[in-house]
MIMARBA-594537 format. One line per 3 residues: number of its first residue (from 0); for each residue x, y, z of C-alpha. Coordinates in steps of 0.5 Angstrom, whole numbers, m for minus. Example, Ala and Ser with C-alpha at 12.3 -4.5 7.8 and 13.67 -1.06 7.14 Angstrom:
% residues 2
0 = 25 m9 16 | 27 m2 14
END
This chain:
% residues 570
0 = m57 79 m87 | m62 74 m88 | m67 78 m89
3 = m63 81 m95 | m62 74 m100 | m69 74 m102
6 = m68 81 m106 | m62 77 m110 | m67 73 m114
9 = m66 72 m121 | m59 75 m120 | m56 68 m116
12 = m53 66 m124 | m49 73 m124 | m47 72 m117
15 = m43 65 m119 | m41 66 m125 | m38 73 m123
18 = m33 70 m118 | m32 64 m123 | m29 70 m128
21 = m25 73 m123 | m21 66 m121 | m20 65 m128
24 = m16 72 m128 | m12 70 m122 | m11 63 m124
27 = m7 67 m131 | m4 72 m127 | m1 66 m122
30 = 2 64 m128 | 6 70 m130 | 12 69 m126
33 = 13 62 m129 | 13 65 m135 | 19 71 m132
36 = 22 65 m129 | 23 62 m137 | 25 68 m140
39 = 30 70 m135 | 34 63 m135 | 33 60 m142
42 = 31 66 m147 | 36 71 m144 | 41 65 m140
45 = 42 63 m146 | 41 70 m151 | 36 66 m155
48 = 32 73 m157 | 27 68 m161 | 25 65 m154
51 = 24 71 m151 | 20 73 m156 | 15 66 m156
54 = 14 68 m148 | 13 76 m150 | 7 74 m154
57 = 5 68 m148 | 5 74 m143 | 0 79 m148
60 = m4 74 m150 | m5 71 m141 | m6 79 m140
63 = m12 80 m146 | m15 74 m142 | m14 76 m135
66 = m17 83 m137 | m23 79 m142 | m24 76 m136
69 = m24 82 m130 | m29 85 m135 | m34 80 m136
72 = m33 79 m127 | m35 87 m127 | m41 87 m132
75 = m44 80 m127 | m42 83 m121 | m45 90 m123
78 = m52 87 m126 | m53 82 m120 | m50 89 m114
81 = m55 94 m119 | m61 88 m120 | m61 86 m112
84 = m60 95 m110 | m67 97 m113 | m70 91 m111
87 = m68 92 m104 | m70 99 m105 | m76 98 m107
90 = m78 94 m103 | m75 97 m96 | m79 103 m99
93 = m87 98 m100 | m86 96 m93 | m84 103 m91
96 = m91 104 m93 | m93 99 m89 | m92 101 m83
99 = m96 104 m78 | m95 112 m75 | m93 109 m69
102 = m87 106 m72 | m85 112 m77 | m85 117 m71
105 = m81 112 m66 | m76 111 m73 | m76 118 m76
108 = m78 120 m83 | m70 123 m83 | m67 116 m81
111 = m72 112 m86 | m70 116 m92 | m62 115 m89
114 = m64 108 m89 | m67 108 m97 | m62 112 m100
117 = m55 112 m96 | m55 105 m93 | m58 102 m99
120 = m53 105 m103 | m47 102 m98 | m49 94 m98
123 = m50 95 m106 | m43 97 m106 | m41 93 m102
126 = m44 86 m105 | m40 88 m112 | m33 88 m109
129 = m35 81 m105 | m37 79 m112 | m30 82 m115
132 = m26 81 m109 | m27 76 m104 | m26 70 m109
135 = m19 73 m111 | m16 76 m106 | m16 69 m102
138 = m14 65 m108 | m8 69 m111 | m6 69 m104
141 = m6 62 m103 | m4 60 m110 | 1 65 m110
144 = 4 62 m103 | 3 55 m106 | 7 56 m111
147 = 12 59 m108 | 13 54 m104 | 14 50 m110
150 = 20 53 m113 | 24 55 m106 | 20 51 m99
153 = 25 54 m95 | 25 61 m97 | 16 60 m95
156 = 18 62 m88 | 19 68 m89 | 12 70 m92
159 = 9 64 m88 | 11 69 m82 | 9 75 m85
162 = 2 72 m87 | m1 71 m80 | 2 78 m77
165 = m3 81 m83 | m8 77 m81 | m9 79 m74
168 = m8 86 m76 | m13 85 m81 | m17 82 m75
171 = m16 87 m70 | m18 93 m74 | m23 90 m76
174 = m26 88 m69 | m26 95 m68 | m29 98 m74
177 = m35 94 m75 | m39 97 m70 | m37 105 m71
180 = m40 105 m78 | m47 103 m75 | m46 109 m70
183 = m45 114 m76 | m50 112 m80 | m53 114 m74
186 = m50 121 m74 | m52 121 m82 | m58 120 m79
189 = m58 127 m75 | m56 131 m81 | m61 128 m85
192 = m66 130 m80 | m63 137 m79 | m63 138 m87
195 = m70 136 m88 | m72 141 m81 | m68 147 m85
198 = m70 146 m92 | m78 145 m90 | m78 152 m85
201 = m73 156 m89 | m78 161 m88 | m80 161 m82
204 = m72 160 m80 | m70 167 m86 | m76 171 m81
207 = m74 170 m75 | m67 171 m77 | m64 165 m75
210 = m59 164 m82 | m53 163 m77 | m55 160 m72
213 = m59 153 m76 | m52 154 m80 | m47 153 m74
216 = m52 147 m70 | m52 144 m78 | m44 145 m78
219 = m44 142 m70 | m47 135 m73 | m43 135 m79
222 = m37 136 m75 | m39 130 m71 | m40 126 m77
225 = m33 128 m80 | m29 128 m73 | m33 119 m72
228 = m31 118 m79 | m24 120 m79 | m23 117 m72
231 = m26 110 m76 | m21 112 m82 | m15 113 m79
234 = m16 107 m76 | m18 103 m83 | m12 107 m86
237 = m7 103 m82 | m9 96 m86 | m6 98 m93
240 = 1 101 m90 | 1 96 m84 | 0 91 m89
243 = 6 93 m94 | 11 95 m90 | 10 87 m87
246 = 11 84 m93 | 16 90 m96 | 20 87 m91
249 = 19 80 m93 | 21 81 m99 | 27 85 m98
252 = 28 78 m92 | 27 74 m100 | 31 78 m104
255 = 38 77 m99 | 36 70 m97 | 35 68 m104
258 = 41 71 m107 | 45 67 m102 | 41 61 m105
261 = 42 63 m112 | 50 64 m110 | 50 56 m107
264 = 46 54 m114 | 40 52 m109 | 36 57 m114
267 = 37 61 m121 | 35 68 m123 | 29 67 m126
270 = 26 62 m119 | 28 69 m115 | 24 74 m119
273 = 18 69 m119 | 19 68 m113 | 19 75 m112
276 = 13 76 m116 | 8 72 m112 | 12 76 m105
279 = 9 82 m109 | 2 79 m111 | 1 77 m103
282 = 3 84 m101 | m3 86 m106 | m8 81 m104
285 = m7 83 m97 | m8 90 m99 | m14 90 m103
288 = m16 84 m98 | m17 90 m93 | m20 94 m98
291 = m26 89 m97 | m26 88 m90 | m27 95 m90
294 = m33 95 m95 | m36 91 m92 | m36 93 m86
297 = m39 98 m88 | m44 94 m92 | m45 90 m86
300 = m47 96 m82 | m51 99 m87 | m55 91 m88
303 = m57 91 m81 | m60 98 m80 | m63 96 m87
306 = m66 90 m83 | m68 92 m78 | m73 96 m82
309 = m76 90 m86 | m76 86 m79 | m81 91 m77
312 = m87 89 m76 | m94 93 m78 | m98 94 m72
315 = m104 95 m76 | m106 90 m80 | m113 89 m84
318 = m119 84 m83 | m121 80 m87 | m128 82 m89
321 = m129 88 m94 | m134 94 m92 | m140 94 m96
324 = m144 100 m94 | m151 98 m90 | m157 104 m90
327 = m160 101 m83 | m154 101 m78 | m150 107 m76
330 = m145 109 m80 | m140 111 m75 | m140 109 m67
333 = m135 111 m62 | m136 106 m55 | m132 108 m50
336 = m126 109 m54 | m119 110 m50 | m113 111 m54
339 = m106 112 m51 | m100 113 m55 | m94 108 m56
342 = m88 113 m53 | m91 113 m46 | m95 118 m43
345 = m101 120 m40 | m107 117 m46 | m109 122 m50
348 = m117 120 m50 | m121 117 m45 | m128 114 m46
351 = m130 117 m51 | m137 115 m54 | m141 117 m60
354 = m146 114 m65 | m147 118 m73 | m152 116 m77
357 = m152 117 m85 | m151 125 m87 | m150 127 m81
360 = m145 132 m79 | m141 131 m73 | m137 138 m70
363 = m131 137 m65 | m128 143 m62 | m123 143 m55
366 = m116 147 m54 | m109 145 m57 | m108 138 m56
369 = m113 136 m53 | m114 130 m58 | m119 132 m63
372 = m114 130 m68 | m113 123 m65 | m120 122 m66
375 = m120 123 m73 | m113 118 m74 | m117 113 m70
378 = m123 112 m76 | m118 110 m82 | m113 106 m77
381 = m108 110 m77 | m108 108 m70 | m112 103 m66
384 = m116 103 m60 | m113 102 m54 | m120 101 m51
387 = m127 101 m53 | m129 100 m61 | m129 104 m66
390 = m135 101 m71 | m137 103 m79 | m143 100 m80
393 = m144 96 m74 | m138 92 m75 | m130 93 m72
396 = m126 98 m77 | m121 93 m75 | m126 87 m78
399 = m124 90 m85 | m120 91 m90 | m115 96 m90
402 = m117 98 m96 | m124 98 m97 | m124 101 m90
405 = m120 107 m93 | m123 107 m99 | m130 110 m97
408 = m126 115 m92 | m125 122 m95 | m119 125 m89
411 = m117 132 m90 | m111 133 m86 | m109 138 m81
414 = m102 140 m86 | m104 141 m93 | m100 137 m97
417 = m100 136 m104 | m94 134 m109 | m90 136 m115
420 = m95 135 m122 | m101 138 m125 | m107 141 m121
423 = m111 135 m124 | m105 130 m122 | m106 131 m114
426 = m113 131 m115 | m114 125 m118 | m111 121 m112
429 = m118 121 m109 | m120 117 m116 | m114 115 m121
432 = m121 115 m127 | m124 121 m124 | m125 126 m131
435 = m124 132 m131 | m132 134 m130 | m131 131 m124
438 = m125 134 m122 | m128 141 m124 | m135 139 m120
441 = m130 137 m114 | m126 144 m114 | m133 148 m115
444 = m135 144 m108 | m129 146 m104 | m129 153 m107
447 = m123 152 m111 | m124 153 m118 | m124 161 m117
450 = m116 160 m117 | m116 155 m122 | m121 158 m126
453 = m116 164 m126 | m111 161 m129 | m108 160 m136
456 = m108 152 m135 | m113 150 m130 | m113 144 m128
459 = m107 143 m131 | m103 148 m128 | m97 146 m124
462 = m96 145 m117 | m89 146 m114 | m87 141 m108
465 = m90 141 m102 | m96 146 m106 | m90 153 m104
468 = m93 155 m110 | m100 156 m107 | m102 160 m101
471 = m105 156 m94 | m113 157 m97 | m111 155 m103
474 = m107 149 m101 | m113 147 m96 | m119 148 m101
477 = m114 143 m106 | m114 138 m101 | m122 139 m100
480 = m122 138 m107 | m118 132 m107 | m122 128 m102
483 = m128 129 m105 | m126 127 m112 | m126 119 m108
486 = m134 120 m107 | m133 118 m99 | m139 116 m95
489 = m135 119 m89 | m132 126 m90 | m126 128 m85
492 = m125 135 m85 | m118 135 m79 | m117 142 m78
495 = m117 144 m85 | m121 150 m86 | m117 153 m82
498 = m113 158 m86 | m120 160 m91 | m123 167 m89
501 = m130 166 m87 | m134 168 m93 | m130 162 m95
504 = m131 158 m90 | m139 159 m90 | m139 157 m98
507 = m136 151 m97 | m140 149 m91 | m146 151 m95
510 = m144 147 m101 | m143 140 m97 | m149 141 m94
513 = m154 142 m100 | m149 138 m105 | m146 134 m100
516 = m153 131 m96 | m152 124 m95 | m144 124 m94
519 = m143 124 m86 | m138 129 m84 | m133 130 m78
522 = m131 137 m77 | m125 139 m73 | m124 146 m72
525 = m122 151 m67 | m127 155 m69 | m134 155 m66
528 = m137 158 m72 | m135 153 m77 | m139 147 m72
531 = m144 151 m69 | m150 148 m74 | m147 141 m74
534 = m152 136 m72 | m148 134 m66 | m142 137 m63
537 = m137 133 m59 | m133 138 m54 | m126 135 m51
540 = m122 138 m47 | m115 133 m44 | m117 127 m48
543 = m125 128 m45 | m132 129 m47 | m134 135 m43
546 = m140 137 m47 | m144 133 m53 | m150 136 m57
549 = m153 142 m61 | m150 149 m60 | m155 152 m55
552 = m155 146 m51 | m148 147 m50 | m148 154 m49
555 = m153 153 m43 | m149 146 m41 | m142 146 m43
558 = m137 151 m40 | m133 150 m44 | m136 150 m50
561 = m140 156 m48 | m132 160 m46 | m130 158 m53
564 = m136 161 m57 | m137 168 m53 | m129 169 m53
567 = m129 168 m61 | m136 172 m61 | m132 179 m58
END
């Protein structure tokens, strides 16, 4: 919870003043019984209409303040819950940003977005009935005894019993539910990662058929949820009967104790029904008392899943100097780099070594996981070496500043992803100024202005999310496009000609090398012909070089490469 109060900055004035307002309303509100208590035995004792009549208006002008008072409590603790929910939401969301690839896939992009949404929803929740509740709950309770004690202490016994046996109610449930709410949050994570699953390969899921079976594993993770929230519910359910059967009971012990008292002249009418009054004041304190402790337990699971995440340290974290681009030394040098995922497991690169110079262009090719990706990653520090370094001319990517390091890096994923806007709004991530000349030029390069072009708005066409609205070979040429609007002196290419026919292919790799001369360029593809006039080919089978050099040197050294290129070929 400590890590939360930094985010009520600028809302500690609502935070005190909300519970102020609310003591003032129970403070009214204790005063209603006494004014019962006159009515009953001077204004009707004594059929004085006049005097009921003084202590009616007594009792509307106590309830128009008691409910200015409610409502000014309810607009402080509605800025301070609201005011303090989207900052800590922002703020859970700019350091979810922060954290390295590692983390995200250990945590899970599922139960991240829970995290964001649902639990930060929940403590905000929970922190405007603290601000309502948790001063005036105890206050009516213990003023409402106090002065019960004042009009009859021995008729006190009895809810001087009846209090405590709440009390441990409430403790023990309590006890029991707090851990339960963090476990199913857990379970919300789970649908919310079988929902994205589903909604993400709808496709995929409707072409093999799949509707009902995604539908019955859906509805066993719901069914899980469901059945652990009941078990909790019930559970919580027993507070608010439990607790007014004790104090129901309580006041029928009142009610036939206190007639007795009244009968012996210990007591008047109107003391009883005050007395009564502030009985039935506890019972509802008790109540809504339990009400918080429930909402707070669930605030209180929620503030530790969301604290957790900002205890999150990020693994990769800048240097301190600033890249600058230097024409006499290597652009990109590979010394014996060793890399190792964090979840375990055998490393997924072994001593890999390699030097580029400037406008160089580097081809990488092997099988299915053999670590060609996790080579890219290594470059813009999305992961960091485990041995060996990784240099950008002639100095240790992680002596730089992230963002001068990735400011000079174009990458191209594997998976094309682009977001719901304009054409131009997508491109444009690679540089927020860039005109449209440069967008347009950009386009040309990465063979996709002949499908803009086309188009009733061109650049201005819109983009559906996730880029559905487009084909595979679309999507890929945006996202060339994008990384070439940013100007990169290192241009990542991961994979992402896969979906380009080879016509296609041919004219791109053509453009980036007449127009593209001087950006060094990393090519990954599965196919030989993609790489084979690169400069240097890098061949990587299980995490090793087993080949590197030009396409004939390594069609007459390199088994491997030589297996891939001639099973294409036929």
């Amino acid at each position: 919870m400590k890590r939360l109060l930094p985010y009520m900055k600028g809302y500690w004035k609502e935070c005190i003043l909300g519970p102020v307002f609310k003591l003032l309303e129970a403070i009214f509100e204790l005063i209603v019984p006494l004014v019962t208590a006159k009515m009953i035995d001077v204004g009707i004792a004594n059929h004085d209409a006049g005097y009921i009549w003084r202590m009616g208006g007594v009792m509307i002008l106590l309830a128009a303040c008691g409910l200015g008072f409610a409502l000014t409590c309810q607009y402080f603790a509605s800025k301070c819950a609201y005011g303090f929910g989207t900052a800590l939401r922002s703020a859970l969301y700019r350091h979810v940003n922060t954290l390295s690839h590692s983390a995200v896939d250990r945590i899970g992009t599922a139960s991240l977005i829970t995290r964001i949404t649902s639990d930060t929803n929940t403590v905000q929740s929970g922190l405007n009935m603290m601000i309502r509740l948790a001063t005036r709950c105890p206050f009516l309770i213990i003023g409402a005894a106090v002065m019960a004690m004042r009009i009859d202490l021995k008729l006190s016994i009895v809810f001087l019993i009846a209090i405590p046996v709440i009390g441990v109610l409430l403790y023990s449930v309590t006890r029991w539910t707090i851990p339960r709410y963090g476990e199913n949050q857990g379970k919300l994570d789970n649908i919310a990662r079988h929902t994205r699953e589903n909604l993400d390969g709808v496709r995929v899921i409707r072409a093999f058929s799949r509707q009902e079976e995604e539908i019955d594993s859906y509805r066993e993770d719901c069914n899980v949820f469901a059945k652990r929230s009941v078990a909790v519910g019930r559970v919580g359910a027993i507070l608010n009967p439990a607790s007014f059967l004790i104090m129901n009971l309580g006041i029928v012990a009142v009610l036939w104790f206190g007639g007795v008292r009244v009968d012996t002249g210990h007591l008047t009418q109107g003391e009883l029904t005050a007395f009564v009054n502030y009985m039935t004041q506890i019972s509802l304190s008790m109540v809504r008392m339990a009400e918080l402790l429930i909402s707070f337990n669930k605030a209180a699971a929620s503030a530790k899943r969301v604290s957790d995440i900002l205890a999150e340290e990020p693994d990769i974290v800048g240097g301190d100097q600033k890249l600058t681009v230097k024409p006499d030394v290597p652009v990109l040098a590979f010394d014996h780099v060793a890399f190792a995922y964090p979840s375990g497991g055998e490393p997924a690169l072994h001593d890999i070594s390699f030097t580029l110079q400037a406008g160089e262009t580097l081809g990488i090719i092997g099988g299915t996981g053999s670590g060609k990706s996790t080579i890219a990653g290594l470059i813009p520090r999305f992961y960091d070496a485990t041995e060996g370094t990784v240099q950008l001319y002639g100095k240790d990517v992680r002596s730089y500043t992230l963002d001068s390091l990735r400011k000079i890096i174009g990458i191209v994923p594997q998976k094309a992803s682009l977001v719901s806007g304009t054409i131009a709004e997508n491109l444009r991530w690679g540089d927020a100024s860039a005109a449209d000349t440069e967008l347009e030029n950009a386009c040309r390069i990465a063979q996709a202005w002949e499908f803009i072009s086309q188009t009733p708005k061109g650049l201005d066409t819109q983009v559906t999310q996730g880029g559905r609205s487009l084909s595979g070979g679309q999507k890929q040429r945006l996202t060339i496009a994008r990384a070439l609007v940013g100007h990169p002196q290192v241009l990542i290419l991961d994979d992402s000609m896969s979906a380009l026919d080879y016509a296609t292919d041919l004219a791109l790799r053509r453009e980036l090398a007449s127009k593209m001369s001087d950006v060094t360029k990393i090519v990954i593809s599965q196919r030989a012909t993609s790489i084979q006039h690169a400069d240097h080919i890098l061949v990587v089978d299980d995490g090793r070089c087993v080949g590197y050099g030009k396409h004939e040197e390594l069609l007459e050294q390199c088994p491997v490469y030589a297996e891939i290129y001639h099973t294409q070929m036929q």
